[in-house]
N, C-alpha and C positions, 0 to 999 in steps of 0.2 A: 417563349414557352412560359407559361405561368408554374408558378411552384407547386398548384395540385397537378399539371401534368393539362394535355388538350392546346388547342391553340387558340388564340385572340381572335375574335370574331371582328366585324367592323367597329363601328362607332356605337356605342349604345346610345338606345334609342330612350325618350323622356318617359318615365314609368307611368300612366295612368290609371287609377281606378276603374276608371267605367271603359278602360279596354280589357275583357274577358282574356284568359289564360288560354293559349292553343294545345287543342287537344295533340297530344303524344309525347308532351313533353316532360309534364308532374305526372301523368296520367297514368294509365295502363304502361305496361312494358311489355317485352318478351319472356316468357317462364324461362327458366333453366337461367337466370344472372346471378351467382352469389358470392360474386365479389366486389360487390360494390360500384364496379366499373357502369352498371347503368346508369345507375344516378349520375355519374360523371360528364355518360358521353349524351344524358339526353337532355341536361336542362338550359331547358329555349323556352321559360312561359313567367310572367312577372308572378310572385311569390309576397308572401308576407306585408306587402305595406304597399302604399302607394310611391314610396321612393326609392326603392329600388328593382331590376330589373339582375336576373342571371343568366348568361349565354354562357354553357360551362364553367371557367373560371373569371366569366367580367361581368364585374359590378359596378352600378354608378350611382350617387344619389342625386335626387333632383332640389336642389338649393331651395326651391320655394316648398321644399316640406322639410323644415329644418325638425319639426317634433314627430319624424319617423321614429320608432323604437328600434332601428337597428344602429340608427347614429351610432358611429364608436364603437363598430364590430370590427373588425380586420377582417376580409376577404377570405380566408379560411377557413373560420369561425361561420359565416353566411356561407360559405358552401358545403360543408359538412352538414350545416341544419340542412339545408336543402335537399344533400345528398341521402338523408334521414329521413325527411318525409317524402323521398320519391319510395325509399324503400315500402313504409308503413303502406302509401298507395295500391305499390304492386303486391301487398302483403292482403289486399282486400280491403282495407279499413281508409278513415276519411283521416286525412292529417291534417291540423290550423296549427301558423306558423305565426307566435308570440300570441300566442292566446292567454288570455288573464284569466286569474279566477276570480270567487265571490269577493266583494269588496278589496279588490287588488292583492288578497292574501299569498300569491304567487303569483306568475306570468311563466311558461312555456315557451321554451324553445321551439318544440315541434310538438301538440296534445296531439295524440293519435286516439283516435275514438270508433270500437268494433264496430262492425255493421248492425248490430244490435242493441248497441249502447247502453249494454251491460258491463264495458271494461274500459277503464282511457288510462291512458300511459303517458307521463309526460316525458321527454327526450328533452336530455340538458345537454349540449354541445359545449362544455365547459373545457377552453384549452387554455385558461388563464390560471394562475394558482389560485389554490383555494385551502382554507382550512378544511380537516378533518370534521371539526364540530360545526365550522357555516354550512358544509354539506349538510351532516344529519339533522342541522335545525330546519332547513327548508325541504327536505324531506319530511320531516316529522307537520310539516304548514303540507305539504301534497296530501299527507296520509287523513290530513281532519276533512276534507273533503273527499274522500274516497278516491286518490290518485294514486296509481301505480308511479313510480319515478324508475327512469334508467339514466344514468350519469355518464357521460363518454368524457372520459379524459384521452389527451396526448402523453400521458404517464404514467407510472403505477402508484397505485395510491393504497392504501392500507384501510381503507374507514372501512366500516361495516353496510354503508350504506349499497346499493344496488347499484352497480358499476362497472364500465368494460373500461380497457384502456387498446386503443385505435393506432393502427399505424397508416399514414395517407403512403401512397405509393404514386408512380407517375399517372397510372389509369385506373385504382382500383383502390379500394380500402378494405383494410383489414382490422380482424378485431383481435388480437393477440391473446386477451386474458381479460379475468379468470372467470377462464371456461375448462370445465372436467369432462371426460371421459372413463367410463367404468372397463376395467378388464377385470374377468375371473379367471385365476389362472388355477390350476388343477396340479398336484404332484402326483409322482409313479403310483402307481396303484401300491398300496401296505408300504407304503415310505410317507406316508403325510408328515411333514414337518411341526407340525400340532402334535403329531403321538407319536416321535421318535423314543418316547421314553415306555412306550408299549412295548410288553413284547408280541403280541401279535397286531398289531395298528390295523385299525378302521382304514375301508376306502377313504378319498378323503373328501370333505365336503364343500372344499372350495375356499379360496383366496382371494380378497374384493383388492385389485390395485388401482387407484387413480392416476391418470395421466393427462396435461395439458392438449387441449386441442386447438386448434385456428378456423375463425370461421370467416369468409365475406361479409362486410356489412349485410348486405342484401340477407344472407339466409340467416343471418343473425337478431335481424330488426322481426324477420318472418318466422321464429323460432319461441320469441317471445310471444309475438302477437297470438299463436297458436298455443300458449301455455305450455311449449315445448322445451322451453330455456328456463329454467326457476332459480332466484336468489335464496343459498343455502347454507350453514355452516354446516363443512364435511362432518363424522361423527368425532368423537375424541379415539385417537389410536388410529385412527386412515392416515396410509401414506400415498404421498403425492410424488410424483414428478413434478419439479418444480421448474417455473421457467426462466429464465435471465431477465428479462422484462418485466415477471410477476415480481419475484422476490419469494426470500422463504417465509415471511412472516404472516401471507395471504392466508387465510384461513376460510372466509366465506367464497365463496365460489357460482357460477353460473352453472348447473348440468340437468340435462334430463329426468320428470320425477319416474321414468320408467325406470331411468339408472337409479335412483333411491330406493324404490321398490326390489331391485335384481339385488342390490345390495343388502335391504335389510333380509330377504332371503336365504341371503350368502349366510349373515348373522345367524338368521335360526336354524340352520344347517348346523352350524358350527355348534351353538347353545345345542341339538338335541343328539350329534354326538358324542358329545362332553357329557352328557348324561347318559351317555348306553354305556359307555364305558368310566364313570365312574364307582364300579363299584371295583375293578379290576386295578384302577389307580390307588382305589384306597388300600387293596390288599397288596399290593406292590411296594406302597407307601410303609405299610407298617413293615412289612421284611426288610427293606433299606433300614426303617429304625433298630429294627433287630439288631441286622449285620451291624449297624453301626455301633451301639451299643458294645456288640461281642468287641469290634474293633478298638474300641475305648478300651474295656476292661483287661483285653490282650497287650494292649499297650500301657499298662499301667503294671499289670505284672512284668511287662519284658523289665520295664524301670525301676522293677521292686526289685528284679533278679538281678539286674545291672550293677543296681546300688550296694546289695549286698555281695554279691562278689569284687566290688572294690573294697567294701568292708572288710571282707576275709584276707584278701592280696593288701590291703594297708596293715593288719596286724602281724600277720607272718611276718612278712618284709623285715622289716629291723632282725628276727629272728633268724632267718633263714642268711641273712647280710654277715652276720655275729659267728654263726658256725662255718661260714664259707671262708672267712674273715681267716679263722683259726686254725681252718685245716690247708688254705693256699697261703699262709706268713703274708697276707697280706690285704689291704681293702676291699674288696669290689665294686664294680658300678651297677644297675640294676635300669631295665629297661621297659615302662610299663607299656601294658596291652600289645606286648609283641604278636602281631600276624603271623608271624612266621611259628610260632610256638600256642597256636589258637587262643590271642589274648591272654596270656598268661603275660607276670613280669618276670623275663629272663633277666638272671641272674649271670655278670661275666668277670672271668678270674683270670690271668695270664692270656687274656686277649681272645678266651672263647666261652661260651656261651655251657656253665656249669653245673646250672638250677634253674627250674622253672617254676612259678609260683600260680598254683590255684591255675591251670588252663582250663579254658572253656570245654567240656566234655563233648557238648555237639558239632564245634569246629575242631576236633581232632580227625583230619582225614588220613589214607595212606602215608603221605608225605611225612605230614605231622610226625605220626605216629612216630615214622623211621628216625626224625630227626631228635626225637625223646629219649630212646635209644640207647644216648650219648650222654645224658644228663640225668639228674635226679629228679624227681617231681614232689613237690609239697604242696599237701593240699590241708583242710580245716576240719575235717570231719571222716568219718569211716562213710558214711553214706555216700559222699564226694569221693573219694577212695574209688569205689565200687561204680560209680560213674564215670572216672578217667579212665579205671582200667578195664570197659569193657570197649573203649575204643581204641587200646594199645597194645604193644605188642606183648604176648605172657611174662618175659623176661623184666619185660619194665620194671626198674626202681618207683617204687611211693610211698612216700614218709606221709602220715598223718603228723602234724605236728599243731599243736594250741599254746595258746597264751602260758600255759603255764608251762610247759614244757621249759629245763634251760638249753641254753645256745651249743 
C-alpha cells in the first residue's frame, strides 16, 4: 500500500504526449464526492508533462525527459496536485497543471480557470517548509496578474496569505482549517447577557459565535471555485473555537460571505439596541453616580464619627483611669472598643469590669444595656449624655466628664 492509501497498479507505462488522457479519469466524476476520495480512487489519465503518468498513487518518470517540471517532486506532492485538479474539474472549471505565467513571473501548481474565464485560481500543493514572507511574496507576483492563489500546506501556518492546511488519510483528504462557521446563538427572552445591567432588558438581538469546520478536498476546491469559501480576517472581538491543528494565533480564516453578511447583521442588531436603550442607561448611570457619591460621603462621615469618638475615649481615659485609680487603692487596666460594652473602653478594677468610656449609642442593645447596669458610664458631652441614655436602662449611672474636670 502506498502511503496516500489505494493499491499499486502494474508496471507503469512510458508517459507520452501525443497519447491523449482517457476520459473518466481527470475528467467528469460522480456528484455528491467531498471528501477527496475521488480524486484518489480515479486517477488513471497522464497529467501535467510528458514525464510523468498517475495510477492512483504510481508515478514514474521517463529518463529521456529529464527537463520535466516535476523532477524533484516526491510522490505526494504530485498526487495531492492531482488530487486538486481532479477536484477544480468536477467543480466545472478547466484545471493546467504547472502552468507558467507572463514571462515566467510564477508557474502553478494546478491554474484552475472558470468556464468563463473571468476568475483563475492558482492551487500551490506546498508540503515543503516555507517561509511566511516567501509565501506572501509569490502571492503578491499571482496578484500583479490577476490570480487568485490558494496555498494547501501539510501544517498550520500563520501567514495572512490565502491558505488551508490538508490532512491526506488512507482514501480521502481533508482540509482541517481555517475554515469558520457562523452560529447565532439567542439568550432567554429579558435575560440578554448585553443588558443584564437593565432593569427591564431588551429581547435580545443575537450573539455571532465562530466555530472551526472540516471540509473534504472535493467540496472544498468546489466552495471556492463558487465564491462560496472567501479569505477573511474575522472582525476584532469575534470569538472562535479554536482548533488543535489551527492554533490560537490564526486570525484570517476561510468562511462563507453569506456568514459575513448574518454576521454583520448580528452587529446592527446589536449597534440598534444599544441605541433604543441608551437613554435608560444613561439615567441609570447617573443614580449609580448618585448612590455612589451618597456612598462616599456616608463613609467619610462614618470616619469623621469614628475618629472623633476615639478622640473623646483618648481624652477621658487617663481621667476616668485617675478616679477609678482612687477610689479602688489601686491601678486599673482599660480595654478599648469593647463589643461587649458597645465600643466603649471598659475600664477594669479587682478583676471586673467598673467603667465604661464613651459607648457607641447605636450599638447599645438590650444585652448592653443590662450589662451598664453594673458600672458607671462616662461620656464627653450632655448631648452624648442624652444619646447613651435613651438606649439605657432609667437607673443608669452617666457622668459627663471633660478635660477639665479633676480626677
Amino acid at each position: 500500500m502506498h502511503a496516500f492509501g489505494g493499491p499499486r497498479f502494474g508496471r507503469p507505462r512510458r508517459c507520452d504526449s501525443r497519447r491523449p488522457g482517457r476520459r473518466g479519469g481527470m475528467g467528469k466524476h460522480p456528484p455528491g464526492t467531498s471528501s477527496g476520495g475521488a480524486a484518489l480512487r480515479r486517477l488513471r489519465r497522464v497529467d501535467a508533462c510528458q514525464g510523468v503518468e498517475a495510477r492512483v498513487a504510481v508515478f514514474a518518470h521517463d529518463a529521456a525527459h529529464p527537463d520535466c517540471p516535476l523532477t524533484g517532486e516526491t510522490a505526494n506532492h504530485r498526487l495531492l496536485k492531482s488530487a486538486i485538479a481532479a477536484a477544480v474539474r468536477q467543480a466545472g472549471w478547466t484545471a493546467a497543471l504547472e502552468a507558467t505565467g507572463p514571462q515566467g513571473r510564477w508557474r502553478a501548481d494546478v491554474l484552475a480557470t472558470s468556464p468563463d474565464g473571468a476568475r483563475r485560481v492558482a492551487w500551490e500543493a506546498q508540503l515543503a517548509k516555507q517561509h511566511d514572507d516567501d509565501t506572501l511574496s509569490r502571492t503578491e507576483r499571482y496578484a500583479v496578474d490577476g490570480v487568485e492563489v490558494v496555498w494547501v500546506f501539510d501544517r498550520p501556518t500563520t501567514s495572512a496569505a490565502p491558505a488551508v492546511t490538508v490532512k491526506v488519510e488512507q482514501t480521502s483528504i481533508h482540509v482541517d482549517g481555517p475554515l469558520a462557521r457562523l452560529q447565532v446563538e439567542r439568550c432567554n427572552p429579558r435575560s440578554c447577557s448585553r443588558y443584564l445591567d437593565l432593569l427591564v432588558p431588551p429581547p435580545c438581538p443575537g450573539h455571532e459565535r465562530w466555530e472551526t469546520v472540516t471540509f473534504g478536498l472535493d467540496a472544498f476546491v468546489g466552495l471556492v471555485c463558487q465564491a462560496a469559501a472567501v479569505w477573511v480576517r474575522l472582525p476584532a472581538g469575534a470569538t472562535i473555537r479554536q482548533s488543535p491543528r489551527i492554533g490560537s494565533a490564526a486570525r484570517w480564516w476561510w468562511t462563507s460571505p453569506a456568514y459575513l453578511q448574518w454576521a454583520e447583521a448580528v452587529r446592527d442588531a446589536q449597534r440598534a439596541t444599544d441605541a433604543e436603550v441608551v437613554g435608560e442607561r444613561s439615567a441609570l448611570e447617573q443614580a449609580r453616580q448618585v448612590a455612589q457619591r451618597r456612598r462616599a460621603q456616608e463613609a467619610e462621615r462614618h470616619a469623621q464619627r469614628i475618629a472623633a469618638l476615639m478622640s473623646r475615649q483618648d481624652r477621658l481615659t487617663p481621667l476616668v483611669i485617675q478616679r477609678v485609680a482612687a477610689e479602688a487603692g489601686m491601678r486599673p487596666w482599660h480595654l478599648p472598643a469593647d463589643f461587649e460594652y458597645a465600643m466603649g473602653v471598659s475600664v477594669i478594677a479587682n478583676h471586673r469590669v467598673v467603667a465604661v468610656i464613651c459607648p457607641i449609642a447605636s450599638r447599645i442593645t438590650g444585652d448592653v444595656a443590662h450589662r451598664l447596669l453594673s458600672v458607671t458610664v462616662y461620656v464627653a458631652s450632655e448631648r452624648e449624655r442624652r444619646a447613651v441614655a435613651a438606649g439605657c436602662h432609667s437607673e443608669q449611672r452617666i457622668v459627663v466628664l471633660t478635660t477639665g474636670d479633676s480626677p
